[in-house]
N, C-alpha and C positions, 0 to 999 in steps of 0.2 A: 383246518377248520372248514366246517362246509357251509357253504355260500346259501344264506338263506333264498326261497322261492316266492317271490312276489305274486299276485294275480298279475294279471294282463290288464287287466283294468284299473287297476291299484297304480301299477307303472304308467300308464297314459297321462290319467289324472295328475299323477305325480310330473313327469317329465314333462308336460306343457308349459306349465311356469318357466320351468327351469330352459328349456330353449329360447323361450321370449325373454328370458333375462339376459341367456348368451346372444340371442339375435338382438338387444338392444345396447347392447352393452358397446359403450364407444360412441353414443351420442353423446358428447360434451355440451353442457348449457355453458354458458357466459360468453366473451369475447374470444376471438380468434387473436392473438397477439402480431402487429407490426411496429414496425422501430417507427419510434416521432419520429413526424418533421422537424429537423433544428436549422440553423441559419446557416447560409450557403455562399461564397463565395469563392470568385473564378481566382484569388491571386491577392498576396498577403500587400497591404500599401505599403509597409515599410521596406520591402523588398528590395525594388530597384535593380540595379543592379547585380543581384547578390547572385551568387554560386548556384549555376544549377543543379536540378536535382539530379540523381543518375539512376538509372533503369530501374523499374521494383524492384527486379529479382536481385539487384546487386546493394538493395537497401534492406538490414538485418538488423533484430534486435543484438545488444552483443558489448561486449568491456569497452564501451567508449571513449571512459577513461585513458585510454593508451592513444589516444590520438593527439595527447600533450607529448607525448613521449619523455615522458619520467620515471623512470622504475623503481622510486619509492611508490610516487602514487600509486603505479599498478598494483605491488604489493598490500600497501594497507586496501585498498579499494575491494581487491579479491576476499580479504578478511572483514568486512562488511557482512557480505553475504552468510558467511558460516556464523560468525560471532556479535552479530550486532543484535542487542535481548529485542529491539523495537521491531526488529525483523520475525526473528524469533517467535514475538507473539502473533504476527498476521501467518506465521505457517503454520501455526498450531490453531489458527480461527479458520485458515483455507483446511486442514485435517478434519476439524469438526464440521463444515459443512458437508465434506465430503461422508462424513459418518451418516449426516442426518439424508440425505440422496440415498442412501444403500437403506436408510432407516423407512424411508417412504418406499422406497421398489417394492419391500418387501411385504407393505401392506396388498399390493396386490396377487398375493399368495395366498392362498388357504391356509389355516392352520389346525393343524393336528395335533392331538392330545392325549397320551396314555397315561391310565391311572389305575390301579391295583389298590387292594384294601386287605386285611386280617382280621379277624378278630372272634375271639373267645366269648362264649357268654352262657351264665344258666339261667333259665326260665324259673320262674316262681311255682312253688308245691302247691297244692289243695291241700290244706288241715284238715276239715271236714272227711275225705276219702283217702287221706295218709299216704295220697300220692306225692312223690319226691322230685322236686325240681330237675329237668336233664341239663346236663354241661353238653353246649356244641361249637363245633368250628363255625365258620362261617369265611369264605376267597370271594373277593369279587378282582374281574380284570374284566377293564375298557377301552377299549378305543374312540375317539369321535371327531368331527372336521366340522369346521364351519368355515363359510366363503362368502364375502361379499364382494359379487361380480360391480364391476363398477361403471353402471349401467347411465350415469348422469356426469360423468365423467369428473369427480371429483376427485378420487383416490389420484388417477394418471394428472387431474392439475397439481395437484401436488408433489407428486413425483416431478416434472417440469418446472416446477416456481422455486423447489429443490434444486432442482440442476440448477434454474440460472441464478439461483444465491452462490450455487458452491462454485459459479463463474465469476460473479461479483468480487467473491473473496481470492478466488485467484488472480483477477485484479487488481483488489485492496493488496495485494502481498507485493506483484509487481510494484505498483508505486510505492512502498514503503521500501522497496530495496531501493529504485529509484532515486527519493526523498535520501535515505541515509547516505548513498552515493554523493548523492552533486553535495549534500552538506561535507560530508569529507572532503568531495574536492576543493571547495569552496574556503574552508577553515584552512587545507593544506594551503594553496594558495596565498592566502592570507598569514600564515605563517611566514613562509617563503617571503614575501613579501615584508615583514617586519627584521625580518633578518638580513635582508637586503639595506632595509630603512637604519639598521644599526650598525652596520658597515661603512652604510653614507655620514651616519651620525658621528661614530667614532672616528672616522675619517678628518671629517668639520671640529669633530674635538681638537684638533692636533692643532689644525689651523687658528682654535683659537687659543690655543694655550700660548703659542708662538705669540700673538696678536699683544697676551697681557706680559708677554719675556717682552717685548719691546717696548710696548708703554714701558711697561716697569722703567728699564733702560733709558728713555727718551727722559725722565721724571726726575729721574738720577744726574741727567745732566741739565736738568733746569730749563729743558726745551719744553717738556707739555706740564699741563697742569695737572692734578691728582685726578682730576675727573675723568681723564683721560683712562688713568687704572682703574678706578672703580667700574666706569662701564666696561671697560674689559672683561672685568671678574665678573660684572653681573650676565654676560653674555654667555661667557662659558659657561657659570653654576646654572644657568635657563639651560643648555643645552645638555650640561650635566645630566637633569633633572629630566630631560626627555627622553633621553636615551634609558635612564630606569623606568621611566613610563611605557617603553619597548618590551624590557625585560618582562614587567609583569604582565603585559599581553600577550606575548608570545608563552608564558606557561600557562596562561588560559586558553592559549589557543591548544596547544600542547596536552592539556586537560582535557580538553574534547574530544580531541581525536581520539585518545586512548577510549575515553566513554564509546565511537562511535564503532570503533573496532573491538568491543568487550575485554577490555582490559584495565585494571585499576589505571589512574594515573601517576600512584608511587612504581607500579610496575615498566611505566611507559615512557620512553624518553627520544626523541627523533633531533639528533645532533643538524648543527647546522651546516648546510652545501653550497653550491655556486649556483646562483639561480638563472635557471634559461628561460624567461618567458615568452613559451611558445604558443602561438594560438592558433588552433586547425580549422582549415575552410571546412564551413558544414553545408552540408547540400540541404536548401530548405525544402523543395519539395512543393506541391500546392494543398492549398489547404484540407480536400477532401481527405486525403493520406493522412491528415492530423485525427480526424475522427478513429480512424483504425490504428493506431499508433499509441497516443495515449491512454495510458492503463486508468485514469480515471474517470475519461469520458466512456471506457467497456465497462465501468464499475457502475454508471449511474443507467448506460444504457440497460444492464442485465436488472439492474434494481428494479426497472421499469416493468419488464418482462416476469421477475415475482411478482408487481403487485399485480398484474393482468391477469395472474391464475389467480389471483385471493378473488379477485370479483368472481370469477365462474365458481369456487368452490364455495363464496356464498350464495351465487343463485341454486347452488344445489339440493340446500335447503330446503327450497322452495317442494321439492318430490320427493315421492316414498323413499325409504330406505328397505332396500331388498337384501336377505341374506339366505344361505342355504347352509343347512348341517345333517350330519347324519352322526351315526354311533352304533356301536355294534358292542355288546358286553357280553361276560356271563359270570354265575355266580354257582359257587355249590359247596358243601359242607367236609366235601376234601380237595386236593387239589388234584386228584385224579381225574375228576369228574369234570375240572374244568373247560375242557373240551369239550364234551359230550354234547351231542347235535340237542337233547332235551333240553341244555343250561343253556342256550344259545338267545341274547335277547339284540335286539338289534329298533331303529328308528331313523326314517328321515323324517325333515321336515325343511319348510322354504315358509319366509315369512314377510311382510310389509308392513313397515309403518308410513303414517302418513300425518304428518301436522296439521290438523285443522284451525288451532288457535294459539297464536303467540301474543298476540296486543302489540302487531308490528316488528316486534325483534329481530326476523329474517331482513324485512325491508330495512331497517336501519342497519345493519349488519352487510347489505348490499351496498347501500348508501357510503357508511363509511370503507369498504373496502374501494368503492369507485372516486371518493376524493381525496383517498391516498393514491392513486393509482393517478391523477390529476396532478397531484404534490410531486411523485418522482420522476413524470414529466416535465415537469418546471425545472427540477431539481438538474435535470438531463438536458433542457435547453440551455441553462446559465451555467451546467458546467461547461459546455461547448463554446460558449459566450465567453467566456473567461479565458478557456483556451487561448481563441482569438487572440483575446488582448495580450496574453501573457508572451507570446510570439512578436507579435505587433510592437511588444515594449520592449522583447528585447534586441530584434532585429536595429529597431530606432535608436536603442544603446548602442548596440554595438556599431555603425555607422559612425554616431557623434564620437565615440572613444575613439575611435582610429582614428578623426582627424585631430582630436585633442591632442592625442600622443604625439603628432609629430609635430604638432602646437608647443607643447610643452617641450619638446626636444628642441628645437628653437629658442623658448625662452631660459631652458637652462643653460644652453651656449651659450647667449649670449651676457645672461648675469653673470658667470664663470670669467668672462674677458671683462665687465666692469670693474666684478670683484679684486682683478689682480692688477688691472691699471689704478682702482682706487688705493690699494694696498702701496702701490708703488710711490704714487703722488704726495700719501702720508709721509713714507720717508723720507720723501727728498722736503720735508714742508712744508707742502701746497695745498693740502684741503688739512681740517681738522679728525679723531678720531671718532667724533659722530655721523661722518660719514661714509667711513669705513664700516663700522658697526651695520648701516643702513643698507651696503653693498651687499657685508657678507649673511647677512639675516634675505637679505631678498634672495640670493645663490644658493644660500639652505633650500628655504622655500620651494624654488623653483626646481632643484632636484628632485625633491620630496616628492611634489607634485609629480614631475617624471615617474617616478617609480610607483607614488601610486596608480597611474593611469596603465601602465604597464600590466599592473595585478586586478585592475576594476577589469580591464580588456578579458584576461581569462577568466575571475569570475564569472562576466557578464555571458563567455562563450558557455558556461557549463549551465547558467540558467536557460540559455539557448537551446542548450540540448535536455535539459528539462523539460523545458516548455514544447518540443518538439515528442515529447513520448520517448525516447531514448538513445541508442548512439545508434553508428550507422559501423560495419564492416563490409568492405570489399569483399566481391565473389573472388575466389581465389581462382588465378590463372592457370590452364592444362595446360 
């Protein structure tokens, strides 16, 4: 094809615009974007004494889950991440953000456009002079580009306010693995836990089944009175009747888990084992590290950083809109010809609009883009705020639980040694069987209590490490 020949002065006039739109292009109107100020403290008060932190570099996101050291949990925990749909759907909301970033880049391209045409047609006759319509071809083929250089810097905030959505969402996705994590561990737990709780139960069944063989016996021989059996049996059928109150929360528990690992719960069944409850020192760290750490204080921080480009992409408004096109065609009545330097049509041009009169709608458009941009700064302080506390709360748990637990280990010892001197005092005749019953209801009790303080302790460490942004792995040793 040959290159059509401009004047020289055709091109000047023409090419002036178009450099002062490349020389202007990357002045951005609106705000330059910095991260708020949120609230700052040197050191968590619940602290204390706790664990310190260990070196950044040897603090990592990572299966923290394995710091109970339980290889069920490890297992379902790993299937979390592949199979859990709640997860599922934040990678498919981090996928579509990422779509819509590639979708804005590429507004700052030119775009190109070829278009070809055909067609047949005959002209109308003169009746008057008995001339006869002619039949003719008719090819057209075009090419043409238009560009808008992005001279007020809105296309590139969008592109930016883009990016830091599709950071936001890779956020949101971290915490939601996060989230379905510690709920796994937390249900597992708790499972474990109940299963423990019906070992203890079944166990105290025995003891009281024995309790109403002796009433019975004692009854038989005219030494106690009937009341004596009845509270028996009604001790046992309460204890009966708890331990089926086990059963059906342990397949509710059991029902979740399957939910949280995507698996029906007729498909899903986790038999029961010997429970270690282990609970790992976590290195707290000081609070600035919580900020970088937390996937949903980076969720509300990047939220922030979108809305700051929506203010400049509404002051942009404010100025012309510049664009440039060109086009180059040709047309002819065979397709031989469609080369031909004579069929050769071609046109630039560069254009500006400018808004002289909205009735305010830029300015309210500013307006509302700058007191949302005020919202997800709030939004950005109280998630930080909350952090705090949620750290704060569970540090202060886990403190009181450990000294509970060996509170509670004390007092199950020692109602264990009431219960079998009161047991004994019965036989020989010396107290009656209501306070027996009294002994062994408080030795229930008081294990229960043990074991659940046991399983509150790891709970509370998995909200710990919740609240902390996530687990910790060691750098591994050369």
């Amino acid at each position: 094809m040959t290159t059509p020949h401009l004047p020289s002065h055709f091109r000047r006039h023409l090419l002036a615009p178009l450099m002062l739109a490349l020389l202007t292009a990357g002045c951005a109107v609106g705000p330059d974007y910095q991260r708020p100020a949120s609230a700052e403290v040197a050191a968590f008060k619940e602290a204390g004494d706790w664990v310190s932190a260990a070196p950044a570099d040897m603090l990592d996101r990572g299966p923290w889950w394995t710091l109970f050291g339980d290889p069920v949990l490890n297992e379902l925990a790993a299937r979390v991440e592949v199979s859990n749909q709640n997860v599922a759907v934040a990678v498919a909301a981090y996928a579509q953000a990422r779509a819509l970033v590639r979708e804005q880049r590429a507004s700052l391209f030119p775009l190109v456009s070829l278009n070809s045409g055909a067609s047949r047609a005959r002209s109308a006759g003169n009746t008057s002079t008995g001339a006869t319509g002619r039949v003719g071809n008719n090819y057209q083929l075009s090419i043409g580009g238009s560009w808008e250089p992005d001279v007020w810097g809105r296309l590139g905030r969008a592109v930016d306010g883009a990016s830091a959505g599709a950071q936001a969402s890779a956020a949101d996705l971290a915490s939601a693995k996060l989230s379905a994590q510690g709920e796994l561990a937390a249900n597992y737990f708790a499972l474990r836990q109940t299963d423990a709780q019906k070992v203890l139960l079944e166990s105290t069944l025995q003891g009281f089944q024995r309790s109403v063989e002796i009433t019975q016996n004692r009854y038989t021989a005219g030494i106690v009175a009937k009341t004596d059996v009845l509270q028996a049996q009604t001790q046992l059928a309460n204890a009966q009747a708890d331990n089926a109150g086990l059963v059906r929360q342990r397949a509710q528990l059991e029902h979740a888990i399957a939910v949280l690992v995507g698996e029906a719960p007729g498909n899903f069944s986790l038999p029961p084992v010997a429970w270690k409850p282990s609970v790992p020192d976590i290195p707290v760290g000081v609070p600035s590290t919580l900020l970088q750490r937390r996937p949903d204080i980076a969720a509300a921080e990047r939220r922030v950083a979108t809305a700051n480009e929506q203010i400049g992409i509404a002051k942009s408004a404010y100025y012309p809109n510049i664009s440039l096109s060109a086009s180059a065609g040709t047309g002819a009545s065979r397709v031989a010809d469609l080369f031909s330097a004579p069929s050769l049509l071609w046109s630039l041009g560069l254009s500006a609009a400018q808004l002289v009169f909205d009735a305010g709608s830029t300015r309210a458009r500013v307006d509302g883009a700058t007191a949302s941009y005020d919202q997800s700064v709030a939004r950005y302080r109280q998630t930080v705020l909350v952090a705090f506390q949620d750290v704060e709360d569970q540090l202060a748990a886990t403190r009181v639980l450990q000294v509970q637990q060996a509170l509670r280990r004390q007092a199950s010892e020692a109602a264990d040694q009431v219960e079998q001197q009161v047991l004994n005092r019965y036989r020989a005749g010396q107290v009656g069987f209501t306070e027996v019953i009294t002994a062994q209801a408080t030795a229930l009790n008081a294990r229960r209590a043990l074991v659940q303080a046991m399983a509150d302790r790891q709970t509370t460490a998995v909200a710990l490490i919740q609240s902390l942004g996530g687990g910790w792995q060691a750098a591994q040793q050369p």
